[in-house]
N, C-alpha and C positions, 0 to 999 in steps of 0.2 A: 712748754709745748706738750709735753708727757701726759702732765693732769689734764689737760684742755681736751674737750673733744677732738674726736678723728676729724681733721683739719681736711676734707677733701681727699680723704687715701681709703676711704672704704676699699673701693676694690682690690685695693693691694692687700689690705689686711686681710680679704678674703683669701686671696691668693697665697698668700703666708699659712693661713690656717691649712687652705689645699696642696700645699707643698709636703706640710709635717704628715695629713692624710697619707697622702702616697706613699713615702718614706713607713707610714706604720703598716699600710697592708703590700709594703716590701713594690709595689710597682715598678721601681726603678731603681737605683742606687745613685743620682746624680746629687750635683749640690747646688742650694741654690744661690745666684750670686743679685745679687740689690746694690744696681748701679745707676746712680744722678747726681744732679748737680749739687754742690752744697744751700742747704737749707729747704731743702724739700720734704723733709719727714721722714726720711731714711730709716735712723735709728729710732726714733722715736713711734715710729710704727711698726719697726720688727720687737721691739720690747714692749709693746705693747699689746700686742699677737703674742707673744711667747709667755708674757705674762697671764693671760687668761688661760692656758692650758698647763703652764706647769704645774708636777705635783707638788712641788717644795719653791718657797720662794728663793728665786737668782740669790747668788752671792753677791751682786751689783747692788741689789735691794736692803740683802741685811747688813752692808757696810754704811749706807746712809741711815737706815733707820726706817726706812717706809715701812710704815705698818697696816696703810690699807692695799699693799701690792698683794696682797693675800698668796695662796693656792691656788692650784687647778681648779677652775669653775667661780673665779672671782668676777665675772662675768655671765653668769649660767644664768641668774636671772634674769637678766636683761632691762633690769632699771634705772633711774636715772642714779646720781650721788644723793639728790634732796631725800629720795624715796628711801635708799638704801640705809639713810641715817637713822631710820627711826626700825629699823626692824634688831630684832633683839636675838632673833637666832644665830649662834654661830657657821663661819664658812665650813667647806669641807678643808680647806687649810687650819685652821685651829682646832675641827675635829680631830683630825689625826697629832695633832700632839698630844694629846689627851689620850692617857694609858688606858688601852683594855684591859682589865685586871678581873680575873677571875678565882675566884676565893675558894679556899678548898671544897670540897661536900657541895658546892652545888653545882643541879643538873640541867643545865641549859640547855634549850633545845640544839640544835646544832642548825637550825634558818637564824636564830637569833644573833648566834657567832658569824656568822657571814655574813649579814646585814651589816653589826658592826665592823667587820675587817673590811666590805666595801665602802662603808664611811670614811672610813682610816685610810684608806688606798685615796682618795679625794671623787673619789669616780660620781657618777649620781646613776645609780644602777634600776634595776625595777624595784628590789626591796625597797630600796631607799625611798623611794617616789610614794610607797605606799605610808613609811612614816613621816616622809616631810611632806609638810601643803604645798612647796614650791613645787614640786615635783609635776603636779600636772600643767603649771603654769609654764614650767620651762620646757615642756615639750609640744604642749598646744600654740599657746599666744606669745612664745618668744621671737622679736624681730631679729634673732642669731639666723646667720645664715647656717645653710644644711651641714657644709662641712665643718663649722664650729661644733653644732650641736654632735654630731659623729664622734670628733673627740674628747670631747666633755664625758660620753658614755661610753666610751674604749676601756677595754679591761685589761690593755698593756698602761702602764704609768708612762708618764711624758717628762724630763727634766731637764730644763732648757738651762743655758747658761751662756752670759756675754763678756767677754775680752776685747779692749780697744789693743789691738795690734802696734798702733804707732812708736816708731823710735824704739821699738824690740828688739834684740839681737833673739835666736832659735832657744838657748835654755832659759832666757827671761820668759817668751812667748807658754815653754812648757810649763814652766814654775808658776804662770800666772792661770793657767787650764788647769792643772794640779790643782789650784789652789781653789780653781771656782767649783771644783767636783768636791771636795772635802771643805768644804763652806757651807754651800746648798744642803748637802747628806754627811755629816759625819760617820754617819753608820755604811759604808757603802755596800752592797751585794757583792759576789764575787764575780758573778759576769764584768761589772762595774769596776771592780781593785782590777781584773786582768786585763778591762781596756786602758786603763789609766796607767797601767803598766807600761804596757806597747806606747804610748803616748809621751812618758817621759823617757824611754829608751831611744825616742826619734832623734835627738841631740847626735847621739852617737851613732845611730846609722848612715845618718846626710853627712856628717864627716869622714865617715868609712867610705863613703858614693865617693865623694870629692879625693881623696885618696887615692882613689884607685885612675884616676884619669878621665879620661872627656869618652872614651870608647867605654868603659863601663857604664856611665852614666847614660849614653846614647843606648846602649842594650837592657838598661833598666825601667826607660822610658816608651821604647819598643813594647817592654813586656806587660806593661801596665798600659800601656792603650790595647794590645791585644785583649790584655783581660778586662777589660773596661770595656772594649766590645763585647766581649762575650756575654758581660754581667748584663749588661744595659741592652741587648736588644733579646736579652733569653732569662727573666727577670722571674720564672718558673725553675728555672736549675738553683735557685738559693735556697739553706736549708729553710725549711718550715718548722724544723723544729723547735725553734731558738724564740719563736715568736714572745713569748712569756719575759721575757728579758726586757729591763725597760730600756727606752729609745730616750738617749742624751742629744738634746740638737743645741749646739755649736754654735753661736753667732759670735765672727770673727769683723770687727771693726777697722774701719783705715787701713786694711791689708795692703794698700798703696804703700802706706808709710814707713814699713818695718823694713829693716837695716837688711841690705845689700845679702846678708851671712844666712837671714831667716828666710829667704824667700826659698832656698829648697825645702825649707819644713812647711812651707803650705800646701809642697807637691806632695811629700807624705804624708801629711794629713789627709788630702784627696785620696792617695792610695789606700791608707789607713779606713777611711768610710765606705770605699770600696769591697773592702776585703772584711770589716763587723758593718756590715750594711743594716743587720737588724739591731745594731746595737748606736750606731754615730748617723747620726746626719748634719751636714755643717750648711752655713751661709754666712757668705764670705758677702761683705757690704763696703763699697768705695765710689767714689766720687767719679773715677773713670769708667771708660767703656768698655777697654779691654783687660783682662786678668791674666798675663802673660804665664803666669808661674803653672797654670791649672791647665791640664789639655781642654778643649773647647767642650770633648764631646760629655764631659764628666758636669758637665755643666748647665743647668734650668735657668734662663734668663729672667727678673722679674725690674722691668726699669724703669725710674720714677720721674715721669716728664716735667719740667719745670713748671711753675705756673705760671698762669695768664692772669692779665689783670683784673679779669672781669671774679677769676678764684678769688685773687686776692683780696677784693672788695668784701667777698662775705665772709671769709676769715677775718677779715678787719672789724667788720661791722658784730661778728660771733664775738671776737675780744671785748670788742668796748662793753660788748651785754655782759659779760660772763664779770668783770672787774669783782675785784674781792669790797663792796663797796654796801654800808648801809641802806637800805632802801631808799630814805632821804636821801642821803647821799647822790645813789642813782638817778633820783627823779629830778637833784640838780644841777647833774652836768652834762652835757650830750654835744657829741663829735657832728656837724655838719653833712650831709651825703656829699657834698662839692670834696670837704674836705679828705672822706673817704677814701674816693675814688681816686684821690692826688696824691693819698700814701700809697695806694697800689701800685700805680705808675711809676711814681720815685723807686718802689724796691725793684719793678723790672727793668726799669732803664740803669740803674745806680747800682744793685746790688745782685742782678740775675735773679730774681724772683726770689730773694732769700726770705720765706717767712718768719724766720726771727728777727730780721729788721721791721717788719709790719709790728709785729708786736712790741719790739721795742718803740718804737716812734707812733704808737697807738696808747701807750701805758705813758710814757713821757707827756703827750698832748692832755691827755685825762689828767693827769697829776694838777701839768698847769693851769686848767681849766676853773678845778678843783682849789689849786690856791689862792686863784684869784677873785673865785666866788667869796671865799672865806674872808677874803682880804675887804672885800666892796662890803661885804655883810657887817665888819667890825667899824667900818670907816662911816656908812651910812644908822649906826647904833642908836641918835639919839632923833632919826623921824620917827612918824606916827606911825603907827600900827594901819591908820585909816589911811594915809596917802596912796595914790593910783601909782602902778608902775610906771615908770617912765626909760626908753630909749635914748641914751647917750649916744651923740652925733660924732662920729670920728675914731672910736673905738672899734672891734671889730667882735665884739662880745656883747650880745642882748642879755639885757637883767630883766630882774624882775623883782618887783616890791613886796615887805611883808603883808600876810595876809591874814584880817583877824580869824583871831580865832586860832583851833590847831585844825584849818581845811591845809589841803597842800595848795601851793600855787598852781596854777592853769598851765605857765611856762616852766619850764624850765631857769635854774637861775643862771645858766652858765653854759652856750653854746656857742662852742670853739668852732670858727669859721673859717676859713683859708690863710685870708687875709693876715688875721690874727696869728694862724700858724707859722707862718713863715720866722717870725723871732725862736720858735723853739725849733724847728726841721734843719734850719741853714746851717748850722754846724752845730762846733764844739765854743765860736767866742762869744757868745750870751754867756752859757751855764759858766765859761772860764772867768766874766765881769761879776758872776752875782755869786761867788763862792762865799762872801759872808751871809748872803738872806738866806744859799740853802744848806748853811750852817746851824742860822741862829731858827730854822726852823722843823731841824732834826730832833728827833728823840735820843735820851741820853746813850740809850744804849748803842745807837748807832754811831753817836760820839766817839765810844769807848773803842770800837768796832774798828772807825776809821785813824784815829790815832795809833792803833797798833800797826795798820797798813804803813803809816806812816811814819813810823820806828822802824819800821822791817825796812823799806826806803831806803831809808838815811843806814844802816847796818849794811845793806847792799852797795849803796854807794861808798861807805867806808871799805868793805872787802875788795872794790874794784878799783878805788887808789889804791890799798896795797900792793894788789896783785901786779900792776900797771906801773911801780915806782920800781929805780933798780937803786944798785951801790951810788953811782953818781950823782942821785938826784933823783925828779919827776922827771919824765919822758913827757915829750911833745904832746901825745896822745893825751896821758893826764890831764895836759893843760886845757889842750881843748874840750874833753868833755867837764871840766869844772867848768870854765868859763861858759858852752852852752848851760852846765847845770843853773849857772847863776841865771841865767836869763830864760829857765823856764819849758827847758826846749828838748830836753834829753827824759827819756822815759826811765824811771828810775827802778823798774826790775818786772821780773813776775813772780808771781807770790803762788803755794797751794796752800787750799782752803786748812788743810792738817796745822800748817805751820801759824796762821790763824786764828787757830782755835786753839790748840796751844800756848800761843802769846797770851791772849783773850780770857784763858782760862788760870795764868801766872798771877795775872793783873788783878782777877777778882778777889782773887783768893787772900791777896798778899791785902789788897784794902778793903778787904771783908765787903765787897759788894755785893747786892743779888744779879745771879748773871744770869743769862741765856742759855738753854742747849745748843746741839750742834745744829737744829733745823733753825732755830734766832739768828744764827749768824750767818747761816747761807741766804737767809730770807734778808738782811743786811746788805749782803755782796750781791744778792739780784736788784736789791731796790739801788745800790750804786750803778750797776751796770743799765739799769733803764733809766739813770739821770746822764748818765754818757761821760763820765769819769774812769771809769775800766770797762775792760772787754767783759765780755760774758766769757763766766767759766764753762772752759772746755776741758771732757776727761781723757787725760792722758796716763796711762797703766792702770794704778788707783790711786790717781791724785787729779782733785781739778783743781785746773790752772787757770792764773787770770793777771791782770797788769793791769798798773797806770798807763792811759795812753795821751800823757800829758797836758789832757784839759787844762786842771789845777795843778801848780805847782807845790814843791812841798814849802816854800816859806808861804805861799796862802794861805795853806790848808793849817798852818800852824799857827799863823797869825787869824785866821778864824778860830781856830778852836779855845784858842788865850781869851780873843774876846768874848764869845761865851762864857767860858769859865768868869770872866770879870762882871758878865751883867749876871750870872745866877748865885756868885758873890754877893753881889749888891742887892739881889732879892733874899739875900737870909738874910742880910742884916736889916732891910725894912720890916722883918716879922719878926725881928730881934730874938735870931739864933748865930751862931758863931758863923762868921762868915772872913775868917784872918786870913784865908789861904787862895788864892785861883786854883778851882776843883782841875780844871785840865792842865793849866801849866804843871799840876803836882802828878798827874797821870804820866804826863809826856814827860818830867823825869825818873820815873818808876818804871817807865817803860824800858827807858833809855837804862837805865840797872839792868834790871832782866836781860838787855839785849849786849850788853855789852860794851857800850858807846859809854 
């Protein structure tokens, strides 16, 4: 959702941009809170907002690897990704890593050195405009709204940073804010180390508060709404001097979810941004409505209305265009409008307008479409190149015949219709009958991927008989979750992507395979997750999490993977190379070493 265009939330993101505005010419002191339902863009449009104006990229960003999340002004031109690929200029994010080194004996002008230290700052200043061509393009003909372009050309620096809150206790919550300020900037300023200071000394204050009684805390909270009024309606009494100092804004995630213990550290953190007002500004983002922890008045509402179906339809129909798919490709397979319009309605009646379920059950129908073009293509191999297309009676998919020559076809080969939808939308028991076809039509690496998932499994369900067995014997409980295990029924763990990648990267090493980086395997776990075999990974601290949700069983999944292994045996020995072993049965006990079993 991240990569994909702004899915319908323009004007939020506007709003985001006119919040950090405020916040930099000191307006107010509030924070802003981003409250809707799940799967409406929440997160994905506050880092995406945050992303275009920061000066250093998020510590979110450089623990995955994204390396087109760039800098401040990674956005400043305003093009699309096609256009972007071909320009050869460096961001102002890569500019500034790039050392200004100046050499003894020589006499630089002193415009020259400013020019470069507004580079290096990520700013896009008037120097700058005069030696980059972008310069007059992003300020005449860019479709950035006003307040974007305002802080794009702000001569305070802006460095944003995200924290998912969930399942926090207060010195986890610190340690992990800590950690995103000294991620993003090694080098920090010292306005910067003394707020980070104040910030992990919070731990020990909210415990001092709690200490002292319920009358302290009611006289604490007294004193912080007074000055909360004071600040926020006389927003000219804060110094100006301070301005020069850069502005860190805070995006605190699931603040719903954190532990009972942390919820008075998000009252200090509010008080905290009240009191370095030119220095924190936070937004606090959750699925409710109300932020009990926060007084109201410390607070900017910005809240993201679920969607309608009619939204849903051109996000739907946006996905299908955008597919990561060769132009062939593209031209043939295409989603129905009936059909469209039925996933829109299925996610708001079934899943409250979740647009990640559009997408999932948008990307899943393409796939099918897709393999069954492929599938008609291979089966109809030895007609004529000259035969007319022909429509099949009783299928719910129009083909289309080859066509001489290399013209494309007129139609499309493969238009998924409603009809036809309903075997892949109605659940999870299709993809659970056909786990050996989208076995034996996986790529190896994804093999490799999913056999580790499936050692971690079976390691997890060995951990939970232990844990579950006493002196006497199995306990009842044992019994019955073996017994559902035999039959399919019991979800066998949740897994992070780290632990994963680790197995993953045991594996390769030890049988000398060529393997994947860590964006191969996440691209792995999404393409499991849009076949409907695990959740989509969701982030929790810094780890995403994700499970089997019982589609496939693991004796299926093992017994597909053997059988692969047995038919790509038998193709090295038709081209007569050594073929003695089953490649996966020898995986799946290599794994099981590694793991312990």
């Amino acid at each position: 959702m991240e990569k994909a265009p702004l899915l319908e939330r323009e004007q939020e993101y506007n709003a985001v941009h006119a919040f950090i505005e405020e916040r930099l010419r000191m307006s107010h002191c509030r924070s802003l809170f981003v409250f809707g339902a799940c799967g409406c863009g929440k997160t994905s449009t506050i880092l995406r907002a945050m992303r275009c104006v920061s000066h250093r990229p998020m510590a979110c960003d450089k623990v995955v690897g994204r390396t087109s999340a760039g800098g401040r002004g990674s956005c400043g031109s305003g093009r699309s990704k096609s256009h972007s690929s071909h320009d050869n200029s460096p961001s102002p994010a890569i500019v500034k890593r790039k050392p200004v080194k100046r050499r003894r004996g020589e006499n630089e002008s002193e415009d020259a050195v400013d020019t470069l230290e507004g580079a290096a700052n990520g700013r896009i200043s008037v120097g700058a405009r005069d030696a980059s061509p972008e310069g007059d393009f992003v300020s005449s003909s860019s479709p950035l709204p006003a307040a974007t372009l305002r802080l794009l050309e702000a001569d305070r620096r802006i460095q944003c940073h995200y924290v998912n809150c969930a399942d926090m206790t207060s010195q986890q919550l610190c340690d992990a804010i800590a950690s995103c300020f000294r991620v993003a900037q090694p080098r920090l300023d010292a306005s910067s180390r003394n707020l980070l200071s104040e910030i992990e000394a919070l731990p020990r204050h909210v415990t001092a508060y709690k200490r002292r009684g319920v009358a302290a805390e009611a006289a604490r909270k007294l004193l912080l709404r007074d000055s909360a009024v004071e600040h926020v309606t006389e927003p000219t009494a804060l110094k100006k001097c301070v301005l020069k100092v850069p502005l860190h804004v805070l995006a605190l995630d699931e603040v719903e979810y954190v532990r009972a213990g942390a919820r008075g550290l998000l009252t200090a953190l509010a008080a905290l941004s009240v009191e370095h007002a030119s220095q924190l500004a936070l937004v606090f983002i959750s699925n409710q409505r109300e932020l009990v922890h926060v007084p109201y008045m410390l607070l900017k509402e910005l809240p993201f209305e679920a969607y309608s179906a009619q939204t849903l339809e051109r996000i739907c129909a946006r996905i299908v265009a955008n597919v990561d798919f060769t132009e062939k490709e593209r031209m043939q397979v295409q989603l129905s409008p009936a059909l469209i319009a039925y996933i829109a309605k299925k996610a708001v009646h079934e899943y409250s307008g979740d647009v990640r379920q559009v997408a999932s059950m948008s990307r899943r129908l393409v796939h099918t479409a897709q393999q069954e073009a492929r599938d008609e293509a291979i089966k109809r191999g030895d007609v004529r190149n000259d035969e007319t297309p022909q429509r099949r009676s009783g299928s719910g998919i129009t083909r289309a015949g080859a066509v001489p020559g290399n013209t494309s076809p007129a139609s499309p080969a493969a238009v998924m219709t409603l009809a036809q939808s309903q075997k892949v939308l109605r659940g999870t028991a299709v993809v659970s009958d056909r786990v050996f076809e989208y076995v034996a039509g996986m790529p190896e690496q994804m093999l490799y991927v999913l056999s580790c998932l499936v050692v971690l499994a079976l390691r997890q369900q060995r951990d939970k008989s232990l844990a579950q067995s006493n002196v006497a014997g199995v306990t009842s409980t044992t019994r019955r979750v073996r017994t559902d295990a035999a039959a399919g029924k019991t979800e066998p763990g949740t897994f992070a992507m780290r632990e994963v990648h680790r197995m993953y990267t045991a594996l390769m090493g030890q049988q000398r395979f060529p393997m994947m980086n860590a964006a191969g395997i996440a691209s792995a776990i999404d393409s499991f997750a849009d076949l409907g075999i695990i959740s989509r990974p969701q982030r929790c601290r810094n780890e995403e999490l994700f499970s089997f949700n019982g589609t496939w069983s693991l004796e299926s999944m093992q017994s597909a993977l053997t059988t692969r292994g047995e038919l790509l045996r038998q193709e090295r020995i038709e081209f007569g190379l050594d073929g003695s072993e089953n490649r996966f049965s020898e995986v799946l006990r290599e794994l099981k070493k590694i793991a312990g079993l």
